[in-house]
C-alpha positions in Angstrom: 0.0 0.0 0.0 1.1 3.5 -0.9 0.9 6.5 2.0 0.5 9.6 0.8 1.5 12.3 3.5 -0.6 15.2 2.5 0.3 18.5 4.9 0.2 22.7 4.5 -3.5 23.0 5.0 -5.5 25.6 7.1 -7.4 28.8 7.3 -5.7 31.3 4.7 -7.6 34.9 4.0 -8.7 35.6 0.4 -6.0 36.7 -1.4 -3.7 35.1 0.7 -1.4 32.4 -0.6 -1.1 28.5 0.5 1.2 25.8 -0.5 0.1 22.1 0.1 2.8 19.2 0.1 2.5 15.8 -0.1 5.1 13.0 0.1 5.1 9.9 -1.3 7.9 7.7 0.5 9.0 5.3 -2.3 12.0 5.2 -3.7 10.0 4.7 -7.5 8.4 8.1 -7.5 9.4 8.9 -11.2 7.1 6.8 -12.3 3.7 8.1 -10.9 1.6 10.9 -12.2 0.3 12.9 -9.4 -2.0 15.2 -9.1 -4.3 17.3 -6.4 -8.5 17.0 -6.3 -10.7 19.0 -4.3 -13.7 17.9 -2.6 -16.4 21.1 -1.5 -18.9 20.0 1.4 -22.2 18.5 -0.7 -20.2 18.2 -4.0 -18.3 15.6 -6.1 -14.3 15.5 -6.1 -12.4 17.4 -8.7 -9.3 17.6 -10.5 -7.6 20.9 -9.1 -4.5 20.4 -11.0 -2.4 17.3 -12.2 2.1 16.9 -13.1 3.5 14.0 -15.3 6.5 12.0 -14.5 8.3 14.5 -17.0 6.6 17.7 -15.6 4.0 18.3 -18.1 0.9 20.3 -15.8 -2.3 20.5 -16.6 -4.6 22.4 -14.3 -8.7 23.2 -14.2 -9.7 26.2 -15.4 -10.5 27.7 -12.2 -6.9 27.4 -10.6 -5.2 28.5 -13.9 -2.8 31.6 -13.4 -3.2 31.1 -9.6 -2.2 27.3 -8.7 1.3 26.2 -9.4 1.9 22.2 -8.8 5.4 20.8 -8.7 7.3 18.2 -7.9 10.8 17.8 -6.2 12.0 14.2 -7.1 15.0 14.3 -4.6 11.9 14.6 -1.9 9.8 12.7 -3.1 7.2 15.2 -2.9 4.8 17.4 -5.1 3.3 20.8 -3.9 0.5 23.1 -5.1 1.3 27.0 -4.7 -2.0 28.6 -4.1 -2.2 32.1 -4.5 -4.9 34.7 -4.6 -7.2 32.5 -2.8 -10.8 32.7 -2.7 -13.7 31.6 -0.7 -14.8 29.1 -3.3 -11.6 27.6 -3.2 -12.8 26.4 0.1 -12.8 22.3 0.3 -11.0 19.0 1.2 -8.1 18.6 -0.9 -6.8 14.8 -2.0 -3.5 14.0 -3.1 -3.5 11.9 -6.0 -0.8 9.5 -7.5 -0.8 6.6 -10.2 1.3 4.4 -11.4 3.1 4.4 -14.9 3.3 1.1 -15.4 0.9 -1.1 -13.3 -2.0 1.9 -13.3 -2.7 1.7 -10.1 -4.4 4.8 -7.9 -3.6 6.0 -5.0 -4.9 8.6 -2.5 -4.1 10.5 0.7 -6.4 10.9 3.1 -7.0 14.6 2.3 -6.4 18.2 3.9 -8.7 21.1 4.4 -8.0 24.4 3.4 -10.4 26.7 4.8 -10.6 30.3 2.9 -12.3 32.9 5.2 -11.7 36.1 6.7 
């Protein structure tokens, strides 16, 4: 079984800025795609923004120009900058990974990030 460590969240202001981590403690993570959903209280989970295993990003429209994800293969770890948050940005969010080659899927057990003054 894969752990996914998710940490960063909280209670930012709008406007304010946020960066989520999450590690993945296994020596093969080149090979997984990973990516970060969001899950709003009543509503389905959605893609907030997604890295290949060569970097290619790909985001959702409403985090685009605002959400940077990375990832920092010497930690093991990707991140999603977060900046000029707003209160709709308000939900659960899930790191996501999956593997290259068997296609497997795995998820953390999420992090809220609360956006309120």
């Amino acid at each position: 079984q894969v752990q996914l460590v998710e940490s960063g969240g909280g209670l930012v202001q709008p406007g304010g800025s946020l960066r989520l981590s999450c590690e993945v403690p296994r020596s093969d993570f080149s090979l997984y795609t990973m990516g970060w959903y969001r899950q709003a209280q009543g509503k389905q989970r959605v893609m907030v923004a997604t890295v290949s295993r060569v970097g290619t990003t790909n985001y959702a429209d409403s985090g685009k120009g605002r959400f940077t994800i990375s990832r920092d293969g010497a930690r093991s770890t990707v991140y999603l900058q977060m900046n000029s948050v707003k209160s709709e940005n308000t939900a659960v969010y899930y790191c996501y990974g999956r593997h290259a080659i068997y296609d497997t899927e795995y998820w953390g057990r999420g992090i809220l990030v609360t956006v309120s003054s």
